[in-house]
C-alpha positions as CSV (number, residue, x, y, z in Angstrom):
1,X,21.7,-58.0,2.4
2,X,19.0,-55.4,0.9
3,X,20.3,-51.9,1.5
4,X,17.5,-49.3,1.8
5,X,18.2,-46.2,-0.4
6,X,19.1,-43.1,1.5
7,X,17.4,-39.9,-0.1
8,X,19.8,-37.4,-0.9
9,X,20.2,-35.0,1.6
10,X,18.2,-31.6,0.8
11,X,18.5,-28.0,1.7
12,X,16.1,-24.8,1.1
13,X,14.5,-24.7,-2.0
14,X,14.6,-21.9,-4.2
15,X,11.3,-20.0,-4.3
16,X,10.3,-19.7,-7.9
17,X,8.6,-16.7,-8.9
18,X,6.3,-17.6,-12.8
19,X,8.8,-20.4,-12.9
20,X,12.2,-18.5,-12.4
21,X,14.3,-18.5,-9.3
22,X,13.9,-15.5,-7.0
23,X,16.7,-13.0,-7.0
24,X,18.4,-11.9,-4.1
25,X,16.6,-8.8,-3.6
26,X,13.3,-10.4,-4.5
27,X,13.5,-13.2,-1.6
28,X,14.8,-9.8,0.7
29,X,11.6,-8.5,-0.2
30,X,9.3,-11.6,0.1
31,X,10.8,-11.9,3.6
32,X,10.1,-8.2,4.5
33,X,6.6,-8.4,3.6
34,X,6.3,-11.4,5.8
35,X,7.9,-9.4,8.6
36,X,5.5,-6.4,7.6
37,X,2.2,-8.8,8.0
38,X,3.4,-9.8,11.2
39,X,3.8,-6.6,11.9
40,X,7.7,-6.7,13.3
41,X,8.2,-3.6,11.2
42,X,12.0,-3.2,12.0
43,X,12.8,-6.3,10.5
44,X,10.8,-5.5,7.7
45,X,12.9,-2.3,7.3
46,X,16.1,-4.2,7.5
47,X,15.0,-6.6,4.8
48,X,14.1,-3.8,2.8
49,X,17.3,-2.1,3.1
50,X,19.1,-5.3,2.2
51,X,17.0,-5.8,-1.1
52,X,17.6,-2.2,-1.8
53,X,21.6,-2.7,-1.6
54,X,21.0,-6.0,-4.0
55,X,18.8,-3.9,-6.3
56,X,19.0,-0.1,-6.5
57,X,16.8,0.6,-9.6
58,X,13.3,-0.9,-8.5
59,X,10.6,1.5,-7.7
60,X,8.8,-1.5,-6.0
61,X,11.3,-1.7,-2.9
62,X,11.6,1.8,-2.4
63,X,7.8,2.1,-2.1
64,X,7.9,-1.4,-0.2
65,X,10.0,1.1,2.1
66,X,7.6,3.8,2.3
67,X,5.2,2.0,3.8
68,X,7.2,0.3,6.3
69,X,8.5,3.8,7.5
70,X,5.0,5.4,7.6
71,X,3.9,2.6,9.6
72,X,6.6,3.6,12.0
73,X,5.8,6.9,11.7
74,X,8.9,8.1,9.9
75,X,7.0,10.0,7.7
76,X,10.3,12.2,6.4
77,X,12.1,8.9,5.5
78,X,9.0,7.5,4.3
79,X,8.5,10.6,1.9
80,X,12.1,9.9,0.6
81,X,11.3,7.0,-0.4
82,X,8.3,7.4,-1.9
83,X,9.4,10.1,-3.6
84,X,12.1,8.3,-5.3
85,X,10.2,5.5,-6.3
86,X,7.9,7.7,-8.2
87,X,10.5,9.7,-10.2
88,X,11.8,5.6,-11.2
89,X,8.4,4.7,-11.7
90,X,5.2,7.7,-11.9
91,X,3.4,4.7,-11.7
92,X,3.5,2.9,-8.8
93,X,-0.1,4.0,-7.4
94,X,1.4,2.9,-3.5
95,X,4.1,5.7,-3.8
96,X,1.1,8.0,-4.4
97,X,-1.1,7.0,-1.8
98,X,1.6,6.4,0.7
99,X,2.2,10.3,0.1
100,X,-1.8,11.0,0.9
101,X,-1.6,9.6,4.2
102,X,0.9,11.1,5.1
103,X,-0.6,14.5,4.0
104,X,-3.6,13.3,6.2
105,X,-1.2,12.8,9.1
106,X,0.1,15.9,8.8
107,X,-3.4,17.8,8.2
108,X,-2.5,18.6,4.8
109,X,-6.2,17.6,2.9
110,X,-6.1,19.5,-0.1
111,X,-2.3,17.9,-0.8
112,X,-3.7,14.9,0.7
113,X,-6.7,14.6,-2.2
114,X,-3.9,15.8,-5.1
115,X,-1.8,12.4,-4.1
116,X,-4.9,10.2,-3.6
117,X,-6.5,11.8,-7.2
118,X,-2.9,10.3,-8.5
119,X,-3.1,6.9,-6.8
120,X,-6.6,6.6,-8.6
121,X,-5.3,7.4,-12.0
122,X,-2.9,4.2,-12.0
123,X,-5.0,2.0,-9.9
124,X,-9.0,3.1,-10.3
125,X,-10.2,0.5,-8.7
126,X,-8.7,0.0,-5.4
127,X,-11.1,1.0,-2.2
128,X,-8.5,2.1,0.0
129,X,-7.7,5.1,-2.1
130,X,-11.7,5.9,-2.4
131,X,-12.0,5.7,1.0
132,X,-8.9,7.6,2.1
133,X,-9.8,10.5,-0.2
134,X,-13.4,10.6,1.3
135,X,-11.6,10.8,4.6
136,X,-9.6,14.4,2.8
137,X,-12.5,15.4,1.9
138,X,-14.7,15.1,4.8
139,X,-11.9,17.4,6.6
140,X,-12.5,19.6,4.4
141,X,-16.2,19.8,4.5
142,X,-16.8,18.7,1.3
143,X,-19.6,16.6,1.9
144,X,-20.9,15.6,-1.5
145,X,-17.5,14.7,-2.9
146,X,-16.5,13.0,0.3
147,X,-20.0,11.1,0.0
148,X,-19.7,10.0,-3.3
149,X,-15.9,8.8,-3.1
150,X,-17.2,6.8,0.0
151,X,-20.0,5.5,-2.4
152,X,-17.6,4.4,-5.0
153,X,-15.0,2.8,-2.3
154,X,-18.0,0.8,-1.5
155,X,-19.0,-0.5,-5.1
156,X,-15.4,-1.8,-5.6
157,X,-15.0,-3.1,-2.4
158,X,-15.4,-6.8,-1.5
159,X,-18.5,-8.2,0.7
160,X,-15.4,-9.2,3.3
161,X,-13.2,-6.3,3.0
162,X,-12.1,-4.8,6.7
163,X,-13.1,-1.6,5.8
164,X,-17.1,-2.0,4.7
165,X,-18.6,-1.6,8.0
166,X,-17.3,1.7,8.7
167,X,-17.5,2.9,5.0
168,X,-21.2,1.5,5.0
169,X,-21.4,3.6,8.5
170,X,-20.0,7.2,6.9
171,X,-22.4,6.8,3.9
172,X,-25.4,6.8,5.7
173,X,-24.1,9.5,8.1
174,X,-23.2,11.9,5.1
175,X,-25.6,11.0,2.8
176,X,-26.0,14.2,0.8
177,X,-29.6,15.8,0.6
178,X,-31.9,15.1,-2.1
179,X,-32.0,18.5,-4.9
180,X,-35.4,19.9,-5.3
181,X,-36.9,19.9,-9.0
């Protein structure tokens, strides 16, 4: 009689991250972005807090954090956060910009520019910082600079990215006038 061989039975695979298993707080984290793109931000949180418990000394989860709470509009808890993970890591441009929108929440535009200005010294080529400081600076009638930081979110931006249209818009609204010779 011919016996048919029965695959071994098989559970969840561990995620490997460069070719190393995930840590705990790393597959909390994968999961709380997930949650965060499908925008269910309280599970989001709650995966972050878990990864946080698993791994106290990353910079990445508090900022992770951050944003979570400032899309709930928790901006003091979000602060906290980002705060912290910038006295781990001065680096972490997100910390930084996470700060500037919440300045702009708060109608805080000169503080607002100082945090974006920092985001852009770690990461000079992301758009969303461009066009978030053009945003300060157009509140503060600062038409040039806001023009020109517009102008520059648009050079590194991509042909598809969500935000051209309306940065494409704002240029040609605020297009600075031409200096006579």
């Amino acid at each position: 009689m011919l016996r048919r061989k029965v695959p071994p039975p098989t559970g969840p695979q561990l995620r490997l991250s460069t070719g190393a298993p995930l840590s705990i707080a790393d597959r909390y984290l994968e999961r709380g972005l997930h949650h965060y793109q499908h925008k269910k931000f309280a599970e989001a949180l709650a995966d972050l807090d878990e990864a946080i418990y698993n791994a106290s000394g990353l910079a990445e989860l508090y900022v992770t954090r951050a944003v979570i709470l400032y899309e709930m509009e928790r901006d003091d808890d979000a602060t906290e956060d980002a705060e912290y993970a910038l006295r781990l890591d001065p680096r972490q441009w997100i910390g930084h910009y996470i700060l500037g929108l919440i300045a702009i929440r708060h109608e805080d535009f000169p503080q607002a520019v100082e945090h974006f200005s920092q985001a852009q010294r770690y990461a000079p080529t992301r758009p969303e910082i461009f066009f978030s400081r053009s945003i300060a600076f157009h509140q503060q009638d600062e038409m040039t600079l806001a023009y020109y930081d517009m102008d520059s979110a648009l050079q590194v931006m991509k042909s598809d990215h969500k935000l051209r249209k309306e940065a494409n818009k704002f240029v040609t609204q605020v297009k600075p006038a031409k200096k006579k010779k």
